[in-house]
N, C-alpha and C positions, 0 to 999 in steps of 0.2 A: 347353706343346706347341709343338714349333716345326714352322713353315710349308714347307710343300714349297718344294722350288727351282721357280720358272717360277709359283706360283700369285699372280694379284695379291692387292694387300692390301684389305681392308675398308674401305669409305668409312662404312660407318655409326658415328655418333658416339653417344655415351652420352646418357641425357637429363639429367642433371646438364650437361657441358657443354652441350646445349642451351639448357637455362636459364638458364643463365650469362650467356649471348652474350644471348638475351630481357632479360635484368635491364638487363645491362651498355646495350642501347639504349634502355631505358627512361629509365633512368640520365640518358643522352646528353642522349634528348628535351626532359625536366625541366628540364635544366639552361641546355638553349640559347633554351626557353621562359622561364625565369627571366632569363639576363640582356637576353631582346629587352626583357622588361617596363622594366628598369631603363635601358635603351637611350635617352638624353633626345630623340633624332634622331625627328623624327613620321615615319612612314612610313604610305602606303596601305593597307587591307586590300584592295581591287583590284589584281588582277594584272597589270601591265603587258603591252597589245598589243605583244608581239615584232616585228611587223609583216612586211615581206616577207622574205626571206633575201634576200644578197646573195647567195649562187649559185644562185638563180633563172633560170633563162635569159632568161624572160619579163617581168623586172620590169620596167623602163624601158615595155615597152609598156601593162600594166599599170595602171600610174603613170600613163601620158598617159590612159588612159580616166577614170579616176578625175577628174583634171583637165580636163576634156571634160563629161564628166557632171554637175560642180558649175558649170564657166562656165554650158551649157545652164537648169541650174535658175535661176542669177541672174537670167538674161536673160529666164527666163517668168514670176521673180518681180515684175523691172522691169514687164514687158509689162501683169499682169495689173492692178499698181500704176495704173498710166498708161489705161489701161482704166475702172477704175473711179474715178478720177479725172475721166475727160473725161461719163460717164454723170452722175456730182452734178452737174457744172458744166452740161449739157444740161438736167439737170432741173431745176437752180435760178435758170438765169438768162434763159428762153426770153422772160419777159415785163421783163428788164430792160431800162433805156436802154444806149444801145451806149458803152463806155468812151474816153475820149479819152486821147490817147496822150502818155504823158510832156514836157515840153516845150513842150504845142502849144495854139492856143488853143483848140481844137478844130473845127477845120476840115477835120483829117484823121479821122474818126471809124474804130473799128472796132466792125464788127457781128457779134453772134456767127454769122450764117450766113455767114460770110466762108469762102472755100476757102483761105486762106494756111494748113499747117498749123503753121505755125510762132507765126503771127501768136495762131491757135486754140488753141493748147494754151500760151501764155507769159500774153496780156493777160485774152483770157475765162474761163478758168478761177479765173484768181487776183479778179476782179471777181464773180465765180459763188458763189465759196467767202466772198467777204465777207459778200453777201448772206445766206447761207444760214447763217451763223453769227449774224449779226445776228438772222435770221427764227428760230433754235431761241434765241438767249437770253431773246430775249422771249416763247416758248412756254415756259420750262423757270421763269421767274417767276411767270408765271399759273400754270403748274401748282403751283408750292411754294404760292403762296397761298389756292389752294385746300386743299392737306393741311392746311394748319397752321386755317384753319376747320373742318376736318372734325374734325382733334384738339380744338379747344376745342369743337366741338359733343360731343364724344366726351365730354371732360371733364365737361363739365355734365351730360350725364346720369348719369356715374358720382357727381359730388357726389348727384344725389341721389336716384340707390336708394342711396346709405350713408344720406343724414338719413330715406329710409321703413323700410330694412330694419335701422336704426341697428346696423353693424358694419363693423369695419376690420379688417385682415388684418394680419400680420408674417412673411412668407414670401417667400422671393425664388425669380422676378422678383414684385415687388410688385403691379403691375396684375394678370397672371394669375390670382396666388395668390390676390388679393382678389378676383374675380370668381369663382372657384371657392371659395374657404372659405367664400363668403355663399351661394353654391348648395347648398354641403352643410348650412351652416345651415338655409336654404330645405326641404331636402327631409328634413333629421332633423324640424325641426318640424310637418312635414305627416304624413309617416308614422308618427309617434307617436303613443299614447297617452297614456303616463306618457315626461313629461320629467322628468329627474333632473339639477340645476341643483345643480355641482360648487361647493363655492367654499374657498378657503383659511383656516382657522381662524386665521390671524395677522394675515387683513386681510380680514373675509368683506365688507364693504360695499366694498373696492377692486376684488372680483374677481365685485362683484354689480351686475346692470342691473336698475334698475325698469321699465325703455321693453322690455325685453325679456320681464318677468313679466307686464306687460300684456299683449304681446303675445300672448304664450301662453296666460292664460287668456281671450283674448278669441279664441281662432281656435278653428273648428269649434262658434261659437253656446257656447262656454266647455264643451264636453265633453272639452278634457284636463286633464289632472292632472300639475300640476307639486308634486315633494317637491324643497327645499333638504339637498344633503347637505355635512357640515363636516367636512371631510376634514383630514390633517393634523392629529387633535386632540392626537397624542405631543408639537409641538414646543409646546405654549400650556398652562400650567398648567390645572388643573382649575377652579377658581374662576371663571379668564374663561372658559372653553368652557362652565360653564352658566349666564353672564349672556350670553354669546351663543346658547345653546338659548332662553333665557326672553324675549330679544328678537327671533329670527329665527321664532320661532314663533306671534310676533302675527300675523304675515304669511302663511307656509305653513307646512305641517308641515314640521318638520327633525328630520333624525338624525345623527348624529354618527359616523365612522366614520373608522377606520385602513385604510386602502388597503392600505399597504404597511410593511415594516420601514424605519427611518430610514437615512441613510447610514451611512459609520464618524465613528466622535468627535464624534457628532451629539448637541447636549443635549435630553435628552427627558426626559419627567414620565411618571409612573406611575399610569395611571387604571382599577388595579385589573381590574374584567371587563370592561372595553372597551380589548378584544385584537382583532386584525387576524380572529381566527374569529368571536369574540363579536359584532363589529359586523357583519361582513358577513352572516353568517346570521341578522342579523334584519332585515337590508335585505332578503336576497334570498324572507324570510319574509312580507315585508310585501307585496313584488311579486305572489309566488303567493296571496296572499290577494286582492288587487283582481281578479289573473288569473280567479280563480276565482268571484267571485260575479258576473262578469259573464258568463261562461256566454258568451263568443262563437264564435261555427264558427271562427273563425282565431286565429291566434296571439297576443296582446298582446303590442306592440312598444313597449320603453322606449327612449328616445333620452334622448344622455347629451350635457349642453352644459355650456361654461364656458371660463373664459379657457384658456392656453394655459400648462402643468406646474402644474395644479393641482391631477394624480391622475388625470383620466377613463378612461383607461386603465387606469392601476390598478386603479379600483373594480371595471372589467370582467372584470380576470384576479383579484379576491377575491372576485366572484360563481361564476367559474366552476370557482374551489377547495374550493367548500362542495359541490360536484353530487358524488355517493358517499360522504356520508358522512366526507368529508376526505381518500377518496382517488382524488384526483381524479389524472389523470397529468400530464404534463410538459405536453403539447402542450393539456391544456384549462387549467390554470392558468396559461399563458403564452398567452392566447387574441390578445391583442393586446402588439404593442410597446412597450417602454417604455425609459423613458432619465432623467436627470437634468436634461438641457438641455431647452429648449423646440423645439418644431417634429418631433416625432418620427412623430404622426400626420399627414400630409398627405391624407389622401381619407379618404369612408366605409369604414366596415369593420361587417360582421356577423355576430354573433356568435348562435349559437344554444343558448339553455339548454336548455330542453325542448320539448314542443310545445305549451308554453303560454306561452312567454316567449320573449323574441328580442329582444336587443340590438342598438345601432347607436350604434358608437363615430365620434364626429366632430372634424373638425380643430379647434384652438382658435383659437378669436376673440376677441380684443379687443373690449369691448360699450362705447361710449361711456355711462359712468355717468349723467354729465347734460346731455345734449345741450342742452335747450331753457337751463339755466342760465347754461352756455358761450355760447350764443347773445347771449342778454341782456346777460351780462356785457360779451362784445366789443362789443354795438351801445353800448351805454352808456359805455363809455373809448373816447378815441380809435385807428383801429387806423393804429399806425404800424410800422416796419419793425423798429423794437428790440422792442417790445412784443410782437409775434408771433414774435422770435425766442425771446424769454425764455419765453411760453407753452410752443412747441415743444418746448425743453430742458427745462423741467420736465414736461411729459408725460413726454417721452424718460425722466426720470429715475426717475419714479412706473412709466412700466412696467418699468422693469431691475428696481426693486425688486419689482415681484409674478413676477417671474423670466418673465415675455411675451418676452421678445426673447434670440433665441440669442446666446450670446456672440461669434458671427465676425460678429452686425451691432451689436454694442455701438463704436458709433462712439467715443463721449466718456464714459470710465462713473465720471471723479470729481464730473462732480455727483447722482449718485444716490449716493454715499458721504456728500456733505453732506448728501444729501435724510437717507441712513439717523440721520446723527448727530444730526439736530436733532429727526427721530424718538424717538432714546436716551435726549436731553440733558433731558426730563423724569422720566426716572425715573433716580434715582441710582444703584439697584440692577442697571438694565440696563447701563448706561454704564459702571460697575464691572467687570460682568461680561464685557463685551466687550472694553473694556481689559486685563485678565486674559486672555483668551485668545492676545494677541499678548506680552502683559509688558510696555505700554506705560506710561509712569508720566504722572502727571495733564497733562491737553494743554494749552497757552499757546495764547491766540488770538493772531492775527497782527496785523499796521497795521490792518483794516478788520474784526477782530473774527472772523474764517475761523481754524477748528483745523483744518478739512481737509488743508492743509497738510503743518501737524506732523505730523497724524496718519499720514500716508500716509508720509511720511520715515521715521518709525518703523518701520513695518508691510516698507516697502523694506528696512530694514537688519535686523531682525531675518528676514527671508524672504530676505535674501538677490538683491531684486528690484533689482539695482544695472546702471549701463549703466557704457561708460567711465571710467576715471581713478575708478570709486567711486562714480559721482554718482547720487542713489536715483532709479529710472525709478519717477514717479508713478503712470502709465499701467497699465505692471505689477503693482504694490501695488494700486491700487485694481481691477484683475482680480480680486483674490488674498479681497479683503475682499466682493464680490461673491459669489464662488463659496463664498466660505463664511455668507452669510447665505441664500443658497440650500439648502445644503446642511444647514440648521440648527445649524453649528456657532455662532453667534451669534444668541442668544436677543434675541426681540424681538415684539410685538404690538399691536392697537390695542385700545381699551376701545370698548363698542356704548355706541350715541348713549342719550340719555335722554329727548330728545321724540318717542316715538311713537304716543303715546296716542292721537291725533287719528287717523290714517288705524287703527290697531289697533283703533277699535271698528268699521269697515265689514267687518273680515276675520275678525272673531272666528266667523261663523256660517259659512263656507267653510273654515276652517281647522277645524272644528270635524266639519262634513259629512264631509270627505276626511280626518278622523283617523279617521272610522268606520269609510269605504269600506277602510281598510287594515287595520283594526282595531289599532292603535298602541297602545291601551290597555294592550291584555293583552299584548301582545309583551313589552315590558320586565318584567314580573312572568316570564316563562318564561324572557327569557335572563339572568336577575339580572344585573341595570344594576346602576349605583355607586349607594352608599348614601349616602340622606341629600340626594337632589337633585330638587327639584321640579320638574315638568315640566308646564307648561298650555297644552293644545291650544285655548282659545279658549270651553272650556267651563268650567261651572260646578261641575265636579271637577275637584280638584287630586291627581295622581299622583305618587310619588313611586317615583325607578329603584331 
């Protein structure tokens, strides 16, 4: 169709080119965004003040005010300087002797009430300000020597509520955390009932306190009830896990229980019906049987103690998996927190089973094993400064190995690798085995008889823990061989002592009473225990699971 003469033409554009022209600055934008990045020139993200225009008519006057306004503020800044200057020197020197003048023998004195103000504000001021720094340095000494008594007074009383309340903390900041982890201690053990005293089946007498079982049965006139439970039984063959039943149970009752599943490529034993449901339902069977024959208006509250990743948590979230039946949901079998590393619970936590039970998950604590032994020991050797360092580092190294200490405060962790090795270095069949898990082949000791060494070179190079130029980071490797005797990929345990006979005949008739009160007896007959393992509560029947 074509267009009359005289009519104008269409501006409208089609949306294809529209889009076009959209792309096309898209396009643009991208592009000129991309080479700013590549741009090496640093540039502002701040917009430069353009400032006044030059064809301003008014700028020059402008300009002067501006310059006006900043002289002014100087000069009241001066003023107000000079001001409070001459007030300290009024106030600090009203009782001084009057300053003699440079020069002179002093026969020309000046007095601060002098009217020269020249004289006033050069000589008395600067005599004023001597004094008065002289007068705050020796206030600002007496004052630090005071703090630093109030800190040792501080100190001393923290030594010792740790040697009444015997516990230390691994929590940073250190002081806080230890003041709080011994108050949750404090109030898990008052609010209790039934304490349930966690400990690791690969080291149950490392991660066990006597000064602490005393405690417990001697608070409230001995009306609570402490059960030992032996967590961790997948990583320790079955053999030792019932010469540790048959020896942990001279003392209290103990049960033996799987918390939780193992990591990955974690080496584990097969102990038949004592599965992570097996065990826990007959712990949490045991509880509701105490609950119940005591008939109380409130609740029974079990409080759960013990060093620090040695399950507590766990056992809490495999209590709260058996409530329905097995089908318990997300949010009550994950009732509390858990983790691999240590330090995961920091505060009480509570947890409610039913209305006849109630849990109270607590931070872990480090329980000094033998305090009064340590004691003795140190008073008996001289204490000198090597001596107490070499103590320190081997504590240091005993706790990395019951896994107490997170790994961002593992300062120095290849001597808990020798602690582990020389752990190993008696069973041939451990030491094999661990070696085999890295593919290291038999270890050469060094000048002074140390394979820690070798060993860790190894463990570097086949892990790949190398620093510069190749050179194996120790440091690294002995990370690597930690985190996996944590994790049970490196099988390892200790055998129960053989003289216990002596204190085992005063506990036989308490362990024997609270095997009733739970009734322990017939439990293992309903949840078929492992066959073939004798089990004596202190009495004169022998059960077998």
């Amino acid at each position: 169709m074509v267009n009359k003469p005289g009519k104008p033409k269409s501006k409208r554009t089609p949306v294809r080119l529209r889009h076009k022209i959209e792309k096309a600055s898209a396009a643009k934008q991208r592009k000129t965004r991309k080479l700013a990045k590549k741009n090496p020139e640093w540039r502002s993200r701040l917009k430069k003040d353009p400032g006044i225009p030059n064809l301003f008519p008014y700028k020059d006057k402008i300009l002067q005010q501006i310059e006006e306004k900043k002289r002014l503020k100087e000069e009241e800044a001066l003023k107000r300087r000079d001001e409070a200057k001459t007030t300290r020197a009024v106030a600090a020197g009203t009782d001084d002797a009057p300053v003699a003048v440079d020069g002179e023998d002093g026969d020309h004195l000046l007095d601060e009430t002098m009217t020269d103000e020249e004289d006033a504000g050069s000589s008395n001021p600067m005599a004023a300000l001597l004094a008065s720094a002289k007068a705050q340095a020796v206030e600002y000494e007496e004052a630090s020597e005071d703090d630093d008594d109030d800190d040792t007074m501080q100190l001393d009383a923290t030594d010792r509520d740790l040697d009444l309340g015997a516990s230390t903390t691994l929590s940073q900041p250190q002081d806080s955390s230890r003041r709080s982890f011994d108050k949750a201690y404090k109030t898990t053990l008052s609010s209790s009932d039934i304490i349930l005293y966690v400990l690791d089946a690969r080291d149950p007498n490392g991660t066990r306190s006597q000064e602490v079982e005393r405690e417990i049965t001697a608070a409230d006139s001995g009306s609570k009830r402490l059960i030992l439970i032996l967590n961790k039984i997948d990583l320790v063959p079955p053999p030792i896990v019932q010469s540790w039943l048959k020896y942990l149970r001279r003392y209290f009752p103990t049960l033996p229980l799987r918390a939780s599943t193992p990591a990955s490529n974690a080496r584990t034993f097969d102990h038949k019906s004592l599965t992570v449901k097996g065990t826990s339902e007959t712990l949490l069977r045991a509880l509701k049987t105490y609950a119940h024959g005591k008939q109380l208006k409130r609740s029974t509250t079990v409080g759960i103690i013990g060093y620090p990743n040695v399950g507590k948590s766990s056992v809490i979230n495999a209590l709260t998996s058996c409530l329905g039946g097995g089908g318990a949901t997300r949010s009550q079998s994950h009732a509390c927190p858990v983790g691999a590393e240590a330090g995961i619970t920091t505060a009480l936590r509570e947890v409610k089973l039913d209305n006849k039970l109630k849990l109270l998950d607590s931070p872990g604590i480090v329980f000094p094993a033998e305090a009064a032994a340590s004691k003795l020991s140190e008073a008996a050797k001289p204490s000198t400064g090597e001596n107490r360092k070499l103590s320190k580092r081997d504590d240091h190294a005993r706790l990395i190995l019951l896994n107490a200490i997170p790994p961002k405060q593992i300062t120095d962790p290849v001597p808990a690798v020798t602690l582990l090795l020389n752990r190993l270095a008696d069973s041939k069949d451990l030491m094999d085995a661990m070696l085999a898990v890295y593919g290291v082949p038999p270890l050469v000791a060094g000048v002074n008889g140390d394979v820690t060494t070798d060993f860790l070179v190894h463990v570097a190079r086949k892990r790949g823990r190398l620093g510069k130029g190749g050179v194996p980071n120790l440091v690294a490797a002995a990370m690597t061989v930690i985190t996996d005797w944590r994790d049970g990929r490196i099988q390892g345990w200790t055998q129960p002592p053989t003289d216990a006979e002596e204190r085992a005949n005063d506990q036989k008739m308490v362990v024997r009473e609270w095997a009733k009160e739970f009734k322990l007896e017939g439990l293992w007959e309903k949840a078929g225990g492992a066959q073939g393992v004798e089990i004596d509560f202190g009495g004169d029947d022998v059960m077998r699971e």
